[in-house]
MDAnalysis code that builds the backbone (N, CA, C; Angstrom):
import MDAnalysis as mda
import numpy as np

u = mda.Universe.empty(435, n_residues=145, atom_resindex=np.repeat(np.arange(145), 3), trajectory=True)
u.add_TopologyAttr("name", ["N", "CA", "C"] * 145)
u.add_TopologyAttr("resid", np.arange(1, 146))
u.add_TopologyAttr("resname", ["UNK", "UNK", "UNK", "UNK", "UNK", "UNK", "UNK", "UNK", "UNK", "UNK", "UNK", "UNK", "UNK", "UNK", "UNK", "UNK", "UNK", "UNK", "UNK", "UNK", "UNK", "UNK", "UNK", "UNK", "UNK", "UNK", "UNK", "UNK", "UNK", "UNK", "UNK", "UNK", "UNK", "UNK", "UNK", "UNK", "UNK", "UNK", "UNK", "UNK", "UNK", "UNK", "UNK", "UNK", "UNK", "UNK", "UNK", "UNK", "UNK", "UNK", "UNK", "UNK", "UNK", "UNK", "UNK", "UNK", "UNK", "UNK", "UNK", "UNK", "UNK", "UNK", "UNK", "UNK", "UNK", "UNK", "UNK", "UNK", "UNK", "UNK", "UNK", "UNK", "UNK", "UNK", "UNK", "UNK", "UNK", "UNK", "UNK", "UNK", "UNK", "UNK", "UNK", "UNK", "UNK", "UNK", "UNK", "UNK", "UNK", "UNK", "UNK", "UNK", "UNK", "UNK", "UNK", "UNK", "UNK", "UNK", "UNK", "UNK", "UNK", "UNK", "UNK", "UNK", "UNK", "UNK", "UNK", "UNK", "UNK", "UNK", "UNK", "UNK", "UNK", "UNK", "UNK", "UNK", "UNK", "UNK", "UNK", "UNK", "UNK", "UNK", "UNK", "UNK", "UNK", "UNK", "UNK", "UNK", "UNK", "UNK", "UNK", "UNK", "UNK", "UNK", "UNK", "UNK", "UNK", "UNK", "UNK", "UNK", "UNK", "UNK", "UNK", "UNK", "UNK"])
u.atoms.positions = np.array([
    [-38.688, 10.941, -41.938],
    [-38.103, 10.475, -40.701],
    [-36.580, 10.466, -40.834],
    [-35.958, 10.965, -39.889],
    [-34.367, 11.235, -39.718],
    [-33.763, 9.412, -39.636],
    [-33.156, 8.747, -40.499],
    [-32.637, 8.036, -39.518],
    [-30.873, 7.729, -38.895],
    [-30.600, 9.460, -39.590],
    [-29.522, 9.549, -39.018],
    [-28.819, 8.640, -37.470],
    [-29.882, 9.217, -36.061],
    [-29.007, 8.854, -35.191],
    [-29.716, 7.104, -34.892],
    [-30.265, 6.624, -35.806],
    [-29.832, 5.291, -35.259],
    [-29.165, 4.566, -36.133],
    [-28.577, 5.199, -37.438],
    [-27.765, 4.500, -37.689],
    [-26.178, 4.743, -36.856],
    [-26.032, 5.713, -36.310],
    [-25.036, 6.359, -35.356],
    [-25.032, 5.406, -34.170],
    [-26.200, 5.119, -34.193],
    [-26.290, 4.124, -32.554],
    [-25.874, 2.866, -33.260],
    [-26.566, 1.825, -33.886],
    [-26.436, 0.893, -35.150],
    [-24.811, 0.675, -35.453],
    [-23.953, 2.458, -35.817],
    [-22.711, 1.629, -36.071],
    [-21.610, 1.861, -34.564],
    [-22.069, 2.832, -33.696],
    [-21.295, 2.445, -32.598],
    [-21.641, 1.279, -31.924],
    [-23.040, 0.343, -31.817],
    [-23.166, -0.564, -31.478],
    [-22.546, -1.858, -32.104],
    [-22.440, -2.049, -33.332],
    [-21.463, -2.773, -34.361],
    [-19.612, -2.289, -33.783],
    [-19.459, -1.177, -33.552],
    [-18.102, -1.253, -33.517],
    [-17.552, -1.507, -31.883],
    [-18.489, -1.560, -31.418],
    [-18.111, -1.984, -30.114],
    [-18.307, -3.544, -30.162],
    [-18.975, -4.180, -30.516],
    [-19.330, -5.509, -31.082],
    [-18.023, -6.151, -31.476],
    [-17.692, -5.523, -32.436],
    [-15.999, -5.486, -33.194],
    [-15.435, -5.847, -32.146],
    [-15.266, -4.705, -31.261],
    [-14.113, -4.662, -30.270],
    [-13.910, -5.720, -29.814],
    [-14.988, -6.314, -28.946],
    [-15.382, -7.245, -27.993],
    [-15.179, -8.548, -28.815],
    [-15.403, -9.141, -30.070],
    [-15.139, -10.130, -30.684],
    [-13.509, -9.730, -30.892],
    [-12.600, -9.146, -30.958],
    [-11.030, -8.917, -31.033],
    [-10.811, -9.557, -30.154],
    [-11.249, -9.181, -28.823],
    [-10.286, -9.617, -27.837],
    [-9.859, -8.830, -27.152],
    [-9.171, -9.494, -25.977],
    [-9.101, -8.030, -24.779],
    [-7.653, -7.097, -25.318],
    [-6.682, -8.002, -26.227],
    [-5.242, -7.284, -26.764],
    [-5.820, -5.795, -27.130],
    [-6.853, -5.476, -28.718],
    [-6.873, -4.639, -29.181],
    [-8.066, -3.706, -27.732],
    [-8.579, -4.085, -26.573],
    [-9.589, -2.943, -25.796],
    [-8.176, -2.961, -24.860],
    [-6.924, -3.420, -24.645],
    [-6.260, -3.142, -24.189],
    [-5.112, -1.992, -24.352],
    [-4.976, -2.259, -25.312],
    [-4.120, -1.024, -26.349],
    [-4.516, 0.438, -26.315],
    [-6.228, -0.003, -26.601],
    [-6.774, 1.358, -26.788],
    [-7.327, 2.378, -25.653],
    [-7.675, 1.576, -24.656],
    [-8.228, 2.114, -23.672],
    [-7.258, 1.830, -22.455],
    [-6.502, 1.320, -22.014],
    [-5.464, 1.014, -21.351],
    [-4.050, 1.105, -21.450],
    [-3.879, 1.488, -22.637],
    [-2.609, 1.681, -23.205],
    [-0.899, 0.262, -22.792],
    [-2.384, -0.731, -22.875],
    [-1.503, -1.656, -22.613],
    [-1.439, -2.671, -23.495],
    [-0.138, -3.714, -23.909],
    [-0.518, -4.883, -25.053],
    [0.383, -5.896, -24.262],
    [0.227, -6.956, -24.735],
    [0.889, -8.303, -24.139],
    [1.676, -9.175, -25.613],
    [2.158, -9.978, -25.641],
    [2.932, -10.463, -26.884],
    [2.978, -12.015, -26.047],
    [3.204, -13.133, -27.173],
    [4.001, -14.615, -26.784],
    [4.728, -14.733, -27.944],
    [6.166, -15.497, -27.293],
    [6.651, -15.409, -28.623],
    [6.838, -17.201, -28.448],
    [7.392, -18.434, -28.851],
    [7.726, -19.743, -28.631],
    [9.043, -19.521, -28.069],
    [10.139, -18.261, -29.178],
    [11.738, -18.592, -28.866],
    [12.327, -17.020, -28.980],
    [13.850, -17.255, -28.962],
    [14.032, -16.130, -29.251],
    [14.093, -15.365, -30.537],
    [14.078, -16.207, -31.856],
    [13.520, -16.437, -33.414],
    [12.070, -15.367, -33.151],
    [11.470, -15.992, -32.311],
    [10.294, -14.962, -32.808],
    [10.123, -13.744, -31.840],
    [10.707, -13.434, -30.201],
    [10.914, -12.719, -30.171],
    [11.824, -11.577, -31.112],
    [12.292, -11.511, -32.187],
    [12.843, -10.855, -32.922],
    [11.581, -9.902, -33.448],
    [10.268, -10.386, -33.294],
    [9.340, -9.582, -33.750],
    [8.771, -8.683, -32.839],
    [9.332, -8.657, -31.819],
    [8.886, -7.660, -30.514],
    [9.312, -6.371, -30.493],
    [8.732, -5.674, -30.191],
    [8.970, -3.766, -30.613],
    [10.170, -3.259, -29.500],
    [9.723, -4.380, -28.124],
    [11.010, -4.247, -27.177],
    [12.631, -4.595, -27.563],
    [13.359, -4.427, -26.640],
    [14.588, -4.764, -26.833],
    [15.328, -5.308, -25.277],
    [15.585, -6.462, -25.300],
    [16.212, -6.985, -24.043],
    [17.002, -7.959, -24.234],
    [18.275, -7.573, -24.208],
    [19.859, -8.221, -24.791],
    [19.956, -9.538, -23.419],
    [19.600, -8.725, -22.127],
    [19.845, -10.066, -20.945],
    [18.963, -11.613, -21.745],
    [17.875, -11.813, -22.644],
    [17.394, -12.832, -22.444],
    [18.196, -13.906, -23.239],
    [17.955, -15.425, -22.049],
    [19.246, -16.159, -22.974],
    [18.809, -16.594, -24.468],
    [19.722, -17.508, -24.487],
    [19.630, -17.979, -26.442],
    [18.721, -18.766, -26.486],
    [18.853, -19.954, -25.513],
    [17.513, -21.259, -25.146],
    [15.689, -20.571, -24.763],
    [15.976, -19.546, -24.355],
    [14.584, -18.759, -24.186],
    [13.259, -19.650, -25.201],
    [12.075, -19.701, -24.023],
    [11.250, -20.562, -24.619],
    [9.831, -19.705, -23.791],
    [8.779, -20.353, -24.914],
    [7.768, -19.793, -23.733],
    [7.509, -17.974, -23.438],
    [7.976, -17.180, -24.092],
    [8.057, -16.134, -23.820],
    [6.996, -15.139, -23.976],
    [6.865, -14.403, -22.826],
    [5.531, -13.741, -23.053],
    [5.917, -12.143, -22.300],
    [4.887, -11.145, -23.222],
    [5.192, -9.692, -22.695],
    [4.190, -9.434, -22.285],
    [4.491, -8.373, -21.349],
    [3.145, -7.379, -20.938],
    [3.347, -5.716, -20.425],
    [3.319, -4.869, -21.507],
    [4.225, -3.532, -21.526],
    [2.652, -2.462, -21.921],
    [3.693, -1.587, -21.538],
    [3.053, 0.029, -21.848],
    [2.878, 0.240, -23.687],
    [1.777, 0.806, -24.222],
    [1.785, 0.958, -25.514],
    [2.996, 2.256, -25.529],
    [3.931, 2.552, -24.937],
    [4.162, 3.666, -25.518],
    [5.993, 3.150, -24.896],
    [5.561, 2.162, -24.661],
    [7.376, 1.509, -24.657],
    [7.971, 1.897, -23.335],
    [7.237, 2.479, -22.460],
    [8.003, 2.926, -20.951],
    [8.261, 1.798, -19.754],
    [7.086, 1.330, -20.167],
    [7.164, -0.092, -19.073],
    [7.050, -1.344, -19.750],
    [7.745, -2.471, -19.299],
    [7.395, -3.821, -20.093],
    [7.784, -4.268, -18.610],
    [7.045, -5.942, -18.951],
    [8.030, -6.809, -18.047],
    [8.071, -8.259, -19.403],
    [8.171, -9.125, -19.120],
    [9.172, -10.378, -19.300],
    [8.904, -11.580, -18.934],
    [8.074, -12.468, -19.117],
    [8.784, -13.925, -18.584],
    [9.173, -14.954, -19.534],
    [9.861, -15.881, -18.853],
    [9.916, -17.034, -20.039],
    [10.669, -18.150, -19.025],
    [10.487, -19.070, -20.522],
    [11.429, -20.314, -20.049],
    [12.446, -20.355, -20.032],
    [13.896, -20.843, -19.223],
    [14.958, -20.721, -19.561],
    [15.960, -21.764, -18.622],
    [16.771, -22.462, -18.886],
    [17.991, -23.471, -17.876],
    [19.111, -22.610, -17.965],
    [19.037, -21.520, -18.655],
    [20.657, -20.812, -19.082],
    [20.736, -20.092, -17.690],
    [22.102, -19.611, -17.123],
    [22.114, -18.771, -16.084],
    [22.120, -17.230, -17.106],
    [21.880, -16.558, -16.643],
    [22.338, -15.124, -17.163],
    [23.847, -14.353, -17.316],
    [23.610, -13.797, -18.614],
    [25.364, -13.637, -19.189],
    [26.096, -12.565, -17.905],
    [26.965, -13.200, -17.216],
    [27.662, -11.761, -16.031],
    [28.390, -10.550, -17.050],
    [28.545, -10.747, -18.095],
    [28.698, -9.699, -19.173],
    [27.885, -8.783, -19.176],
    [26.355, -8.524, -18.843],
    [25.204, -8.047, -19.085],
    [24.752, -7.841, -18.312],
    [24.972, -8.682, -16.925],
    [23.943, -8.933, -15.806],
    [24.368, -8.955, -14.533],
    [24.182, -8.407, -13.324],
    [25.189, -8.450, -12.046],
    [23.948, -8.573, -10.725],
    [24.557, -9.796, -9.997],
    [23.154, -10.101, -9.040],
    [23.448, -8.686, -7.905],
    [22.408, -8.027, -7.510],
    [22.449, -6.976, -6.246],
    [21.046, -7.342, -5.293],
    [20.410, -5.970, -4.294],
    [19.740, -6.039, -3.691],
    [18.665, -5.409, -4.782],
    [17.231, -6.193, -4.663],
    [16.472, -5.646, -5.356],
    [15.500, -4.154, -4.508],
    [15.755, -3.182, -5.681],
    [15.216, -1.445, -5.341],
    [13.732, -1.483, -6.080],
    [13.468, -1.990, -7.067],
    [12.467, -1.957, -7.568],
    [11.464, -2.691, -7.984],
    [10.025, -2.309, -8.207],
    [9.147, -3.549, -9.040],
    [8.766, -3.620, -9.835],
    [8.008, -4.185, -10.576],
    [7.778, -4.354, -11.839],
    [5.936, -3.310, -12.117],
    [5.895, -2.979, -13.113],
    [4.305, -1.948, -13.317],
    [3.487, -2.853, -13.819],
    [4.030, -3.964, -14.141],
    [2.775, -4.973, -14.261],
    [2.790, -6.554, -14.262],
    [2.122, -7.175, -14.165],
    [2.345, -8.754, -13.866],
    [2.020, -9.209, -14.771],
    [2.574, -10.604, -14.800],
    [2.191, -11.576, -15.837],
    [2.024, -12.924, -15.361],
    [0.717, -13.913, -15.490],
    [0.212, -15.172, -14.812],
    [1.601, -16.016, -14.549],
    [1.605, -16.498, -13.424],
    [3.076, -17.066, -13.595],
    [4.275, -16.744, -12.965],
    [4.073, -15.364, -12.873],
    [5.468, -14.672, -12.297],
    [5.827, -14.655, -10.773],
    [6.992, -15.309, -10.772],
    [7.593, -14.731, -9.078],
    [6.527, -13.632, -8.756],
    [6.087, -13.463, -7.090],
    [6.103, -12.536, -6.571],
    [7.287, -11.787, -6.170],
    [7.612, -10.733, -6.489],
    [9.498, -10.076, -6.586],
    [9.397, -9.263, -5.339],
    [8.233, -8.954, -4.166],
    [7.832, -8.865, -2.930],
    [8.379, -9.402, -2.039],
    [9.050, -10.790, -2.339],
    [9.317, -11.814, -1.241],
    [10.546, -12.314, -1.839],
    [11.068, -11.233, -2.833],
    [12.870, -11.331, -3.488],
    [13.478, -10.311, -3.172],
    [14.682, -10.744, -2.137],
    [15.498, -9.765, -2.107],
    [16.776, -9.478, -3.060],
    [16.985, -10.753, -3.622],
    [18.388, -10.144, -4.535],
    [17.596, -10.900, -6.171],
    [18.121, -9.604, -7.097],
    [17.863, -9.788, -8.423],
    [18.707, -9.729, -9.347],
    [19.070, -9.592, -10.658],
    [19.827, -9.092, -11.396],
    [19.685, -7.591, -12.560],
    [20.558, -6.950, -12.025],
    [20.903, -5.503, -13.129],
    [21.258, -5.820, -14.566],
    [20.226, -6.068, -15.247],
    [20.799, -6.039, -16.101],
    [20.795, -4.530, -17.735],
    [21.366, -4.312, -17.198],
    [21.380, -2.447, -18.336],
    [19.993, -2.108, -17.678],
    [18.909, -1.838, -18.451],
    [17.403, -1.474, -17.804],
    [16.491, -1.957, -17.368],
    [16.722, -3.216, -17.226],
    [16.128, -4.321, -17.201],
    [16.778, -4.949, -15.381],
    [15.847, -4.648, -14.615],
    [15.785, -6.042, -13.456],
    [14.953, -7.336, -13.545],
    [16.088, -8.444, -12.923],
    [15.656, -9.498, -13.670],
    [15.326, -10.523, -12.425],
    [14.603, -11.164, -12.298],
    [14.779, -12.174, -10.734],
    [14.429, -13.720, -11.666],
    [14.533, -14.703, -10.476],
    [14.508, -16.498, -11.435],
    [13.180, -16.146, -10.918],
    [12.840, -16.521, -12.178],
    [11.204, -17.674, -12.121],
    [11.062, -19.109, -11.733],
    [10.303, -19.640, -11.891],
    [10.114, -21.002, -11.179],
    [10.889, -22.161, -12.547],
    [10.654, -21.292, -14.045],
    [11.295, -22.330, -14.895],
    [12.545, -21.243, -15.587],
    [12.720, -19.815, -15.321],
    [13.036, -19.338, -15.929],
    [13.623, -17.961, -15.529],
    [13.136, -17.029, -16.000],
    [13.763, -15.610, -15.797],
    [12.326, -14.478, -15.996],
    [12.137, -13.135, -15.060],
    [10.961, -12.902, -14.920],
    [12.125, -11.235, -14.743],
    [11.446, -10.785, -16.180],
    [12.500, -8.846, -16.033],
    [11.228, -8.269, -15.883],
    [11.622, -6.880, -15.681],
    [11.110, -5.609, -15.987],
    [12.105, -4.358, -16.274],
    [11.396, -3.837, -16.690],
    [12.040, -2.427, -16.866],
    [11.012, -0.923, -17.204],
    [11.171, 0.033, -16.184],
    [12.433, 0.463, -15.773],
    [12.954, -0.042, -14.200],
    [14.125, -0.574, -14.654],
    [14.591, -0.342, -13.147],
    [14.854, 0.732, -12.386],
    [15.048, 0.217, -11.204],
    [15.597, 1.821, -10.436],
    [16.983, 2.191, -10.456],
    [17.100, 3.368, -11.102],
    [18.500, 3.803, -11.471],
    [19.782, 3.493, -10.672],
    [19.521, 3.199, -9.350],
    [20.462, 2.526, -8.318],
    [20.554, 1.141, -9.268],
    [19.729, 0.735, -9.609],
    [19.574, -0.654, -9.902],
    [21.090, -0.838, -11.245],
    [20.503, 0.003, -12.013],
    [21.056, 0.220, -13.343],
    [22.477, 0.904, -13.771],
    [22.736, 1.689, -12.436],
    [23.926, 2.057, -12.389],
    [24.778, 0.705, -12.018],
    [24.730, -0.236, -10.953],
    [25.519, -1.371, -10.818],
    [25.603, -2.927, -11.661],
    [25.033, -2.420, -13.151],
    [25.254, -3.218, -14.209],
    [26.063, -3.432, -15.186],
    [26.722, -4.110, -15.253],
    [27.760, -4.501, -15.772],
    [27.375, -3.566, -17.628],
    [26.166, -3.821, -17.917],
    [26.102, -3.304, -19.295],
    [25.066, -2.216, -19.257],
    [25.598, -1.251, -18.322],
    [24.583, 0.082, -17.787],
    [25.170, 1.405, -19.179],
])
């Protein structure tokens, strides 16, 4: 007796098993090409594959939700800091964000945001809520474009 294909069934049934005990991060990655991150501060955002110079120093609470391949992210967090005008310049908002995160402004019912380099940024209810990419209109009228 062959029992080749049920051990074939046996270990794709085990590795899907796997999957599903991970968690939705790793069936997100793989099949969606999407991952999410929390960091507490900006200390541990330092471990994030992104890069976003607008977020302030007090940053708390911080959580991602981006493209596995680095094209899209967005942003939220905690924050009382205003945003550096070095970095950041309030305009009319051109663009939206490719994905949401629990929590976030609807940016639908925002008309002015901030440019900041690639990153558009609008207030959250405790904080600051980016994405990127902005729309190149967006990004051209930034102070750190």
């Amino acid at each position: 007796m062959n029992t080749t294909p049920r051990r074939t069934v046996a270990t794709l049934a085990l590795t899907l098993i796997a999957a599903a005990l991970t968690g939705c991060s790793a069936t997100d990655a793989l099949i969606h090409k999407e991952k999410t991150g929390e960091y507490a501060d900006v200390t541990a955002l330092a471990d994030w594959d992104g890069n976003a110079p607008w977020v302030p120093s007090d940053a708390t609470d911080i959580r991602t939700h981006e493209s596995t391949d680095g094209k899209s992210a967005v942003l939220l967090l905690d924050s009382s800091t205003e945003l550096d005008p070095t970095l950041c310049a309030e305009i009319d908002r051109q663009s939206a964000p490719a994905f949401s995160i629990e929590g976030a402004p609807d940016v639908y019912k925002t008309d002015r945001v901030f440019a900041c380099g690639d990153w558009t940024v609008a207030p959250a209810e405790d904080g600051w809520y980016g994405w990127t990419p902005s729309d190149p209109d967006e990004k051209d009228q930034s102070p750190s474009a």
